[in-house]
C-alpha positions as CSV (number, residue, x, y, z in Angstrom):
1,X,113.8,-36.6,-163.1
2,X,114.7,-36.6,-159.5
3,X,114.1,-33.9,-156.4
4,X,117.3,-35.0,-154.9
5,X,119.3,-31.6,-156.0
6,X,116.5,-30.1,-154.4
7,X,116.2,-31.8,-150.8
8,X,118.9,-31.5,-148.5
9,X,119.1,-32.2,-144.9
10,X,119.9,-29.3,-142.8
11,X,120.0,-30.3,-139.3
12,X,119.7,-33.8,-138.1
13,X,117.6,-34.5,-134.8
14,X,118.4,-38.0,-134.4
15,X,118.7,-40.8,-136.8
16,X,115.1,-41.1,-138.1
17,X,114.6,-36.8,-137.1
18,X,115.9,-34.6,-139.6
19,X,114.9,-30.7,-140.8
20,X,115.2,-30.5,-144.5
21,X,115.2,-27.1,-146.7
22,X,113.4,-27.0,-149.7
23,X,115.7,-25.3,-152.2
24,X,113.8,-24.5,-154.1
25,X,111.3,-22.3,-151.6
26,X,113.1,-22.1,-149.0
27,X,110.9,-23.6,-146.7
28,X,112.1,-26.0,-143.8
29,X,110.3,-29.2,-142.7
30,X,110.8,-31.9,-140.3
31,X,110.7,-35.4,-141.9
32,X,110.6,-38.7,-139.7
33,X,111.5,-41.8,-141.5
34,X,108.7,-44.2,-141.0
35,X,109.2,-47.0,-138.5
36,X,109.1,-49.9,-140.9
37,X,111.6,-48.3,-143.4
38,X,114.4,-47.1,-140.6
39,X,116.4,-50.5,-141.3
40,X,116.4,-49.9,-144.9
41,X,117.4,-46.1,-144.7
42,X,120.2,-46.9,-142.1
43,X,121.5,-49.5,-144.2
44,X,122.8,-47.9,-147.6
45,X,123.9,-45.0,-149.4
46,X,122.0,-43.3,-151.9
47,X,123.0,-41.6,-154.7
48,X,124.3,-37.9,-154.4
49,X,121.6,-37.0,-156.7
50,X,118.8,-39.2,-155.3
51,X,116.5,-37.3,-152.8
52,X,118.1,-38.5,-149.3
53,X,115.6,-40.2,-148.4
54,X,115.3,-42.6,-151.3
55,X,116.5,-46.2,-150.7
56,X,116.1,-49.5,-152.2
57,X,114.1,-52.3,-150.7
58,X,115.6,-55.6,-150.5
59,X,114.0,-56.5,-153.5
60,X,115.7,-53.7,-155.3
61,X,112.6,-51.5,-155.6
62,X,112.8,-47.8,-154.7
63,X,111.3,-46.4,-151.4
64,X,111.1,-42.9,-150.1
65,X,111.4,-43.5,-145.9
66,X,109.5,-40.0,-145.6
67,X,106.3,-40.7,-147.5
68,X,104.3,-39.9,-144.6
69,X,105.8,-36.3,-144.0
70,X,107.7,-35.8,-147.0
71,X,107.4,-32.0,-148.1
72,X,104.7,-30.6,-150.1
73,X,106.9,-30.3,-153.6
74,X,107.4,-34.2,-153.3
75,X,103.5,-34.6,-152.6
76,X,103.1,-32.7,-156.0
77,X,105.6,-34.3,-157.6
78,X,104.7,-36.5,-160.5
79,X,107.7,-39.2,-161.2
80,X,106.6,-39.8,-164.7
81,X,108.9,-41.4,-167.4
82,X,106.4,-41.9,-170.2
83,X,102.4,-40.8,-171.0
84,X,100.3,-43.0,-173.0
85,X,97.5,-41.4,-175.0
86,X,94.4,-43.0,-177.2
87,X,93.9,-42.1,-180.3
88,X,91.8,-38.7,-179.3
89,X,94.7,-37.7,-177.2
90,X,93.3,-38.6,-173.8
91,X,96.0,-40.2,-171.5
92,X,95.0,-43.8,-170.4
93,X,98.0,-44.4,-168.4
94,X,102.0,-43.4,-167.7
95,X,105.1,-45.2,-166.9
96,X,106.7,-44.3,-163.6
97,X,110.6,-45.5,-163.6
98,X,111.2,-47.7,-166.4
99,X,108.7,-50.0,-166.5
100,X,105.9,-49.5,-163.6
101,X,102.5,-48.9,-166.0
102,X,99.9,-47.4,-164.1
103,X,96.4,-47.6,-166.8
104,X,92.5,-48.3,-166.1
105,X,92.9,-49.4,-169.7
106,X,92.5,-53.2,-170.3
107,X,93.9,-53.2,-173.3
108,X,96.5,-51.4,-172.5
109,X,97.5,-53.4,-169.4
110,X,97.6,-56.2,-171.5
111,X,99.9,-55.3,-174.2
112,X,102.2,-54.0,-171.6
113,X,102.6,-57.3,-170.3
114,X,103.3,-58.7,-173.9
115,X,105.8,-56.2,-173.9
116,X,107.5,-56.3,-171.1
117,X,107.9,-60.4,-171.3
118,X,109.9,-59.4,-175.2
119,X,111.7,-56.3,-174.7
120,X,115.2,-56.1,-172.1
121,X,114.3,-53.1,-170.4
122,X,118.2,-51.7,-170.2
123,X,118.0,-52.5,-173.8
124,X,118.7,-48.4,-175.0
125,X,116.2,-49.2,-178.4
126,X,113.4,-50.3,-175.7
127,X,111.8,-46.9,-176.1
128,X,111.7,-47.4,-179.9
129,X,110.0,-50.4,-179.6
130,X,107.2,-49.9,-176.8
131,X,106.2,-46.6,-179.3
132,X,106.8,-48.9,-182.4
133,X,104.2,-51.9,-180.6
134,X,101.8,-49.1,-178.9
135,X,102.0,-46.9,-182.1
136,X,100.6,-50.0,-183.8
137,X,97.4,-50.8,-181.7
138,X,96.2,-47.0,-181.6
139,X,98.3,-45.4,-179.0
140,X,100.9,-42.3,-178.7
141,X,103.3,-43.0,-176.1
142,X,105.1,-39.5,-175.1
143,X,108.5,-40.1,-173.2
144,X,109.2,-37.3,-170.5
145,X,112.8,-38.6,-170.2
């Protein structure tokens, strides 16, 4: 799930100034693209429906240029791909993207890295098999995706 349809750049101030409209609300803000991301925003695309402000590092890892004034609907934005639940149907962690794990759950932690050193994550089963491996030490793995 992505924002991008919902962020759009009105009016542009100067390169790292711009006004964008919420299109959801309505509402107008002014962003600033953060000092030590201004090289990476200037320097690609992005995809038409990416958020216009979302780039990708160097290292191929996605970066919003805003964060530090981005809008209040991408502050309550939750870029979730998957929830992990224990047995009692507590979450103890989520997937952000495809493979970022976010879990204060030792366990957990570990058998994601087991899983992520066996599985290709462009692989289109690799949802099967993280439930299948999960399902089998006690957790419920809901996709959002």
């Amino acid at each position: 799930m992505s924002l991008g349809r919902h962020i759009r750049i009105e009016r542009s101030l100067s390169p790292v100034q711009h006004y964008v409209r919420n299109a959801v609300t309505g509402d107008l803000f002014l962003v600033t693209i953060h000092p030590d991301q201004r090289a990476c925003y200037s320097r690609g695309e992005h995809d038409l429906a990416w958020c216009p402000f979302l780039r990708k590092d160097p290292e191929e890892v996605f970066i919003c240029t805003i964060y530090e004034t981005r809008p209040q609907i991408c502050q309550d934005f939750r870029c979730r791909t998957m929830v992990i639940y224990d047995q009692g149907g507590r979450e103890v962690g989520h997937i952000s993207g495809k493979t970022s794990l976010s879990t204060m759950d030792p366990t957990l932690a570990v058998l994601w890295q087991d899983l992520a050193g066996i599985t290709k994550k462009d692989d289109s089963s690799w949802i099967e098999t993280v439930r299948s491996s999960l399902r089998h030490h006690g957790y419920i793995i809901e996709p959002l995706t």
